[in-house]
KOLKE-219522 format. One record per residue (C-alpha): residue number from 0; x, y, z. Coordinates in pm, whole numbers, always signed. Layout:
<nodes>
resi = NUM east = X north = Y up = Z
...
</nodes>
This chain:
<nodes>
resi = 0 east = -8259 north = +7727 up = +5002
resi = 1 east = -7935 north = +7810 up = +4762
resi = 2 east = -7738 north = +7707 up = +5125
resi = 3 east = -7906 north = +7345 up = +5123
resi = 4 east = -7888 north = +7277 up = +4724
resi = 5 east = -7484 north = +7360 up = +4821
resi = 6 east = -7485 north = +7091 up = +5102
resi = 7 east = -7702 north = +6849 up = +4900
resi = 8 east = -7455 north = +6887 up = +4614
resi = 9 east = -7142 north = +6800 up = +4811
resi = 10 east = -7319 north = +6489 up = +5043
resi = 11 east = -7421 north = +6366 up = +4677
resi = 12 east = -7021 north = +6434 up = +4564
resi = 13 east = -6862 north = +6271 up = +4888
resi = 14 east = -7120 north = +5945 up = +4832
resi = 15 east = -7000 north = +5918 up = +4464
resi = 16 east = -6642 north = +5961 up = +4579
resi = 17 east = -6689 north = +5659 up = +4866
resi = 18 east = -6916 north = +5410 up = +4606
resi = 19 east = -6565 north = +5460 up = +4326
resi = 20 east = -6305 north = +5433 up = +4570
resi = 21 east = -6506 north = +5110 up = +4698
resi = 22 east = -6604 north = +4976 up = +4363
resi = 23 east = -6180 north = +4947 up = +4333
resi = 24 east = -6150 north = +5234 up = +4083
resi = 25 east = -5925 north = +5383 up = +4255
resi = 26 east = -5604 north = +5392 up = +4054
resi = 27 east = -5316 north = +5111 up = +4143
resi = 28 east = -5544 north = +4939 up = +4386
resi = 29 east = -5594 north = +4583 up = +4164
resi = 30 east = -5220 north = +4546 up = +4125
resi = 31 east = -5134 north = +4597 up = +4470
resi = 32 east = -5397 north = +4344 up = +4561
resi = 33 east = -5275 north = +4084 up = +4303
resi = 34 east = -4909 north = +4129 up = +4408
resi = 35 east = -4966 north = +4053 up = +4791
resi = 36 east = -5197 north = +3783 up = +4692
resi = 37 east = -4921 north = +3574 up = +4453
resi = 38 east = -4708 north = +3643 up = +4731
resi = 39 east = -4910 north = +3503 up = +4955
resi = 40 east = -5005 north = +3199 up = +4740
resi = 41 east = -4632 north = +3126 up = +4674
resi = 42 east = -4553 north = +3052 up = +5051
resi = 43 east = -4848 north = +2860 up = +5151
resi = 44 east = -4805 north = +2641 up = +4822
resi = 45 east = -4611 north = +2314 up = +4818
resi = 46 east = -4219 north = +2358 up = +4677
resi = 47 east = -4323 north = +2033 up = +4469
resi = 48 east = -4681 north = +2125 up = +4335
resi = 49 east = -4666 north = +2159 up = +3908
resi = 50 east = -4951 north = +2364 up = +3811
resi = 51 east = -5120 north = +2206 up = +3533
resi = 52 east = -5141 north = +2328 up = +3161
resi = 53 east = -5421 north = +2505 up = +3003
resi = 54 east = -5452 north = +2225 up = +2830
resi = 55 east = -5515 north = +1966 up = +3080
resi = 56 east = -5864 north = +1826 up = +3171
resi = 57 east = -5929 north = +1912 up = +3549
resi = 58 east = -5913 north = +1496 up = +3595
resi = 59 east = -5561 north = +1549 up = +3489
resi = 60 east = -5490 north = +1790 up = +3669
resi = 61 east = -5631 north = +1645 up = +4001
resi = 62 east = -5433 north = +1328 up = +3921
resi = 63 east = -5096 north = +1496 up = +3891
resi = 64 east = -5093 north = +1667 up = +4210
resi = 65 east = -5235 north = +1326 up = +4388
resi = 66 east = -4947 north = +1160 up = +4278
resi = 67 east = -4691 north = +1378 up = +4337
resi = 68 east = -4810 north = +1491 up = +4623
resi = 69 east = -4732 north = +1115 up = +4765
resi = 70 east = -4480 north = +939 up = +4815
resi = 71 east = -4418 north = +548 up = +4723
resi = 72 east = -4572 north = +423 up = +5041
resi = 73 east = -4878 north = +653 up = +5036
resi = 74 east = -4723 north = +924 up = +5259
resi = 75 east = -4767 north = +1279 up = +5221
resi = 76 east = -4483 north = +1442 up = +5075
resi = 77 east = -4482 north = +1735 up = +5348
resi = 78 east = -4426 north = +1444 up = +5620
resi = 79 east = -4230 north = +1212 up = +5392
resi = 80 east = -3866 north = +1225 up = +5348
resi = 81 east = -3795 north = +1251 up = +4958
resi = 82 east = -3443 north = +995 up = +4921
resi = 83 east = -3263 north = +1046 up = +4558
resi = 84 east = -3064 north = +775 up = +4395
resi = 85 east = -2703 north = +889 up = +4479
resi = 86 east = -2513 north = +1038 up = +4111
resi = 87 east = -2249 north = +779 up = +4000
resi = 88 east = -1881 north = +855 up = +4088
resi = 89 east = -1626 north = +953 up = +3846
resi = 90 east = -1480 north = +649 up = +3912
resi = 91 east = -1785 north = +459 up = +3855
resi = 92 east = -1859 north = +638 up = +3502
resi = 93 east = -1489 north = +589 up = +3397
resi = 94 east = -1547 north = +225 up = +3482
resi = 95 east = -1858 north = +220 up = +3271
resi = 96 east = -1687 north = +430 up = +3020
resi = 97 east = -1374 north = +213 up = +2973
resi = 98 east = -1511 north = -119 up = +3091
resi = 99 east = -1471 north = -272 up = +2744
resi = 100 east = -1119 north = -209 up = +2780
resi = 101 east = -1075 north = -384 up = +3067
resi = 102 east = -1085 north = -773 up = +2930
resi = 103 east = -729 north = -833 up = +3106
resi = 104 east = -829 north = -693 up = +3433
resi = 105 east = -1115 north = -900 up = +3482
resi = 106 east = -1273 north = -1153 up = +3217
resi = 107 east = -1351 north = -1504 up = +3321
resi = 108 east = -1332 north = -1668 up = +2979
resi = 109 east = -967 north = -1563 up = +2979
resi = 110 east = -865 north = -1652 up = +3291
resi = 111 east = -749 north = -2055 up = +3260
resi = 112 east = -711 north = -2002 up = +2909
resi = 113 east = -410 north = -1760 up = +2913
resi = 114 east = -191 north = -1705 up = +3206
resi = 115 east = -118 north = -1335 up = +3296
resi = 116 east = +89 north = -1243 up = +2984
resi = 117 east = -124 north = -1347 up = +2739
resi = 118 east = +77 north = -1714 up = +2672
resi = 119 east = -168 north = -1996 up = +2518
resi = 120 east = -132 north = -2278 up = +2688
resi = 121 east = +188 north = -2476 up = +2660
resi = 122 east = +187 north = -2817 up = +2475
resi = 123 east = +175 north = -3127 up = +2701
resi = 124 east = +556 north = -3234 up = +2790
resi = 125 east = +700 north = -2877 up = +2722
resi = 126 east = +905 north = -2609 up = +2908
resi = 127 east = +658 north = -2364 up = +3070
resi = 128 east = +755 north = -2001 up = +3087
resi = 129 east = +962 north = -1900 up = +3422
resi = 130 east = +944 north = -1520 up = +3502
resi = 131 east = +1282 north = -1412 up = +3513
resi = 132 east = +1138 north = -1208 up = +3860
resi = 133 east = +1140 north = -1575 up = +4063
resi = 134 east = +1437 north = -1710 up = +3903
resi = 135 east = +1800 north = -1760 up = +4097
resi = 136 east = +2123 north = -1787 up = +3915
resi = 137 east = +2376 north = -1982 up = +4076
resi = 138 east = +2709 north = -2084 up = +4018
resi = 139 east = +2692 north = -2419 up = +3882
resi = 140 east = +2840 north = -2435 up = +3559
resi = 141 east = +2613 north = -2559 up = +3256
resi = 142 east = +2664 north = -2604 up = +2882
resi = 143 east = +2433 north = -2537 up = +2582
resi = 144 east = +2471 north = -2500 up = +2177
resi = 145 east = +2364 north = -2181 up = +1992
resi = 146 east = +2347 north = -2070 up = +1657
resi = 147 east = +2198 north = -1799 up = +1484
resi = 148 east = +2098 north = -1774 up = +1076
resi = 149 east = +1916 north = -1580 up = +834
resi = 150 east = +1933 north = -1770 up = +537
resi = 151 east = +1593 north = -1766 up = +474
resi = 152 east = +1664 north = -1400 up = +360
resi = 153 east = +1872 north = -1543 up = +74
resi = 154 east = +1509 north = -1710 up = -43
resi = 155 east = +1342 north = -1365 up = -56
resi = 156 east = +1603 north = -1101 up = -163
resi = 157 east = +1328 north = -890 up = -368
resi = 158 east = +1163 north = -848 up = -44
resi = 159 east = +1486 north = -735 up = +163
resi = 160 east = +1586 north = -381 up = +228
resi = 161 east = +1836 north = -284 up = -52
resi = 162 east = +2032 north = -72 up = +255
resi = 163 east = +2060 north = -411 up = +352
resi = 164 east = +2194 north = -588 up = +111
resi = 165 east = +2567 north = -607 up = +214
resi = 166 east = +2519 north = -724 up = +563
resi = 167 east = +2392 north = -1039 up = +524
resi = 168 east = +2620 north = -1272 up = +511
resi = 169 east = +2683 north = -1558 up = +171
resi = 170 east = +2563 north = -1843 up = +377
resi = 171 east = +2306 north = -1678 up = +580
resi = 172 east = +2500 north = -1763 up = +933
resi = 173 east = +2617 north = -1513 up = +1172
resi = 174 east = +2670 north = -1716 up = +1421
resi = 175 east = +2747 north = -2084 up = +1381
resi = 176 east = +2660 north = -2335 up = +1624
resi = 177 east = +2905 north = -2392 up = +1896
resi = 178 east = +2865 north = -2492 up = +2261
resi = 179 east = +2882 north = -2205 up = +2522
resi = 180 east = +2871 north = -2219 up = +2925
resi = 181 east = +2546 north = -2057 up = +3105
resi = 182 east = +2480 north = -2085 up = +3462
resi = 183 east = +2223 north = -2249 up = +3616
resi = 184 east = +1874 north = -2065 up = +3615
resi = 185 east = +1956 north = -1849 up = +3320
resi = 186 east = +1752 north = -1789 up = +3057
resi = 187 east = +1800 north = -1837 up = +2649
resi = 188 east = +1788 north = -1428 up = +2610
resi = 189 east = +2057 north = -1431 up = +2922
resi = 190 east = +2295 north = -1667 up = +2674
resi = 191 east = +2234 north = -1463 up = +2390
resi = 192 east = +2331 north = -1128 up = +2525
resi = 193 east = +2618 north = -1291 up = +2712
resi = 194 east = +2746 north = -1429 up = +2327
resi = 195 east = +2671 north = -1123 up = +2154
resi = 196 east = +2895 north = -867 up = +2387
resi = 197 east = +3138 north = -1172 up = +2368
resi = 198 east = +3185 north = -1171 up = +1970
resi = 199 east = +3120 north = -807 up = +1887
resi = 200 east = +2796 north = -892 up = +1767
resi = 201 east = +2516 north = -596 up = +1767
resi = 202 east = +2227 north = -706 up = +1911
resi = 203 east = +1886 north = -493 up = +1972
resi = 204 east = +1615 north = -566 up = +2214
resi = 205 east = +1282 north = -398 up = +2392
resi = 206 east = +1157 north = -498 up = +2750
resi = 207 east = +767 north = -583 up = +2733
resi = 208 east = +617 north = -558 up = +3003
resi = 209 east = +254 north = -658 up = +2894
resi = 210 east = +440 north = -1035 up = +2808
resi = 211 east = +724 north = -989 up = +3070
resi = 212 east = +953 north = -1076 up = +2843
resi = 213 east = +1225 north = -970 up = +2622
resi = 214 east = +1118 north = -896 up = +2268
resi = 215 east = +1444 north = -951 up = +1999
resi = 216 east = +1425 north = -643 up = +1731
resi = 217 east = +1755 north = -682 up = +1566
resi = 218 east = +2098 north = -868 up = +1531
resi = 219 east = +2382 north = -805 up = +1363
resi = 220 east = +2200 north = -495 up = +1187
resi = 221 east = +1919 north = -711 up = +1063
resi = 222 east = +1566 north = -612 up = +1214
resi = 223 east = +1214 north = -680 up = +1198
resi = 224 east = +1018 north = -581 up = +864
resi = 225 east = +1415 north = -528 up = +674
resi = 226 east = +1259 north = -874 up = +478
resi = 227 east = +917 north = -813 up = +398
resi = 228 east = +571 north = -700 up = +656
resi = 229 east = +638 north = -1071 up = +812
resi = 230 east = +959 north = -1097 up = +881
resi = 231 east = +1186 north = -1097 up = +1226
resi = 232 east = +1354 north = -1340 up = +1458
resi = 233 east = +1202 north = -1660 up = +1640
resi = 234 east = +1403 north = -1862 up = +1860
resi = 235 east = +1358 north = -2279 up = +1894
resi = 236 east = +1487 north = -2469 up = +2177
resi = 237 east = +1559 north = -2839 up = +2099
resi = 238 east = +1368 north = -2831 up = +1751
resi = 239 east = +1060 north = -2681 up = +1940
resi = 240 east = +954 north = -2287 up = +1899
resi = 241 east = +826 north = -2171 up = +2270
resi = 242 east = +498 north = -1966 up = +2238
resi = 243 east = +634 north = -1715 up = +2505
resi = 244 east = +961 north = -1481 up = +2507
resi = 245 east = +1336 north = -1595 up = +2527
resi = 246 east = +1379 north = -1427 up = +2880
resi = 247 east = +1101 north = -1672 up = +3035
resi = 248 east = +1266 north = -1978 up = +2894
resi = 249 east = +1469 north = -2138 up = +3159
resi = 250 east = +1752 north = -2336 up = +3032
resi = 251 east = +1881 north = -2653 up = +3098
resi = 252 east = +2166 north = -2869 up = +3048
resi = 253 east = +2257 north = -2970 up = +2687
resi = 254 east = +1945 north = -2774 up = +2529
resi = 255 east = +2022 north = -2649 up = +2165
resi = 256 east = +1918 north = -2277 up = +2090
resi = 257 east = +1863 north = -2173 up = +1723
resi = 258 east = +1824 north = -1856 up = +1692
resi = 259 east = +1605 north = -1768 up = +1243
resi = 260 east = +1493 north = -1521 up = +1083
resi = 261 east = +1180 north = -1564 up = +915
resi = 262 east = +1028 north = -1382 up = +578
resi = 263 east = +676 north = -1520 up = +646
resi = 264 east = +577 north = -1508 up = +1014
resi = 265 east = +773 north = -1836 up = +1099
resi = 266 east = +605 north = -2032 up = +795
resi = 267 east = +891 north = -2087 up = +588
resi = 268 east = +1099 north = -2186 up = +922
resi = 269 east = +890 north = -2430 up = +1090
resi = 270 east = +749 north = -2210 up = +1344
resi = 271 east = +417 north = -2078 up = +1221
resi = 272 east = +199 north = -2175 up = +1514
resi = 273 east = +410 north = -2024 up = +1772
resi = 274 east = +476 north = -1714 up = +1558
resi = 275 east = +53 north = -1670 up = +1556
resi = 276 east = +41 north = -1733 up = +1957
resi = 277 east = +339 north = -1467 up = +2084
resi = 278 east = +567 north = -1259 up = +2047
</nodes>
């Protein structure tokens, strides 16, 4: 009897042991279970699938995955072949970047209206500008006049820098008209430094590029600004200023150069439209 209560007892304790260990009691069993099952989940689930929020309505939900689960033409996106727009060059965003800068490059309401280097047109029956690139000097022998004044400074002497005061001269003329040989195909800033070197005259000038022209700063010691914010030297040709620099002026035979300086951006010499169109 005690022998069978024994074996009762432990048929009773291996039963109990089998129903816990199958009920998932056993300790660590759950979490092994949910790892291999996420893992599991992960790989059979599409790269593109967005689980939806807590928040979203299972409508939502469904209507999410529908539509990104398809691509444009109704394919599904495991069989279709997903095509991105293409990420702008460098190029492309520095073009975007600095396109407002580029109105000289490419701008249709400029082109006709200005040539290359910026020159308004030229009045009807004037010289238009040669580039001194496409010119040819010869050896035929031409004659000109030149002068060159500033007496225009002796108008505005409050305005002139004081350091300046003892180089300009009584009458305002530093050079006084005379006739001078050029050759044919040279420009008016050709004669000019040619006359200059000759009479021991300083002159100053800058290359610009951006007008392809020569840009007179100074002569004999007088620059731009020494007579007020609007002052510097403009150049005439036969009574007419040329909206466009001395080096693309082509000479011809018998032309008269004046060489002024002006106080008030060429109004108080004649020459206040050109000086508002060029340099």
């Amino acid at each position: 009897m005690r022998k069978n209560k024994i074996i009762a007892a432990a048929v009773i304790f291996i039963v109990l042991m089998f129903a816990f260990w199958w009920g998932g009691g056993a300790p660590g069993l759950h979490s092994e279970n949910r790892q291999i099952g996420e893992s599991i989940n992960m790989k059979k689930a599409p790269a593109h699938t967005k689980k939806p929020t807590p928040s979203a309505s299972p409508t939502e939900a469904v209507k999410e995955e529908t539509s990104e689960s398809k691509s444009p033409d109704n394919t599904p996106a495991s069989t279709a072949e997903k095509k991105e727009p293409n990420p702008p060059s460098k190029d492309e965003d520095y073009r975007e970047e600095k396109g407002a800068q580029s109105v000289w490059e490419n701008n249709s309401d400029y082109s006709g209206e200005k040539d290359e280097y910026r020159t308004d047109p030229v009045p009807e029956g004037m010289p238009v500008p040669v580039e001194p690139e496409e010119t040819v000097i010869s050896d035929k022998e031409l004659t000109c006049t030149m002068s060159i004044r500033c007496d225009t400074i002796l108008k505005n002497l409050p305005w002139l820098n004081k350091a300046k005061a003892d180089i300009v001269p009584p009458d305002g003329v530093i050079y006084a008209e005379q006739t001078v040989t050029f050759y044919e195909g040279e420009s008016v800033f050709n004669v000019l430094v040619r006359e200059m070197k000759r009479n021991k005259i300083h002159l100053e000038f800058e290359n610009t590029p951006i007008y392809n022209s020569a840009y007179i700063e100074g002569i004999a010691n007088l620059y731009e600004f020494d007579c007020g914010e609007l002052s510097g030297w403009m150049y005439k040709v036969n009574g007419w200023f040329p909206n466009y620099g001395c080096s693309r002026y082509l000479l011809k035979d018998g032309d008269r150069i004046e060489w002024v300086y002006t106080c008030d951006l060429g109004a108080d010499v004649g020459g206040g439209y050109s000086a508002g169109n060029g340099r």
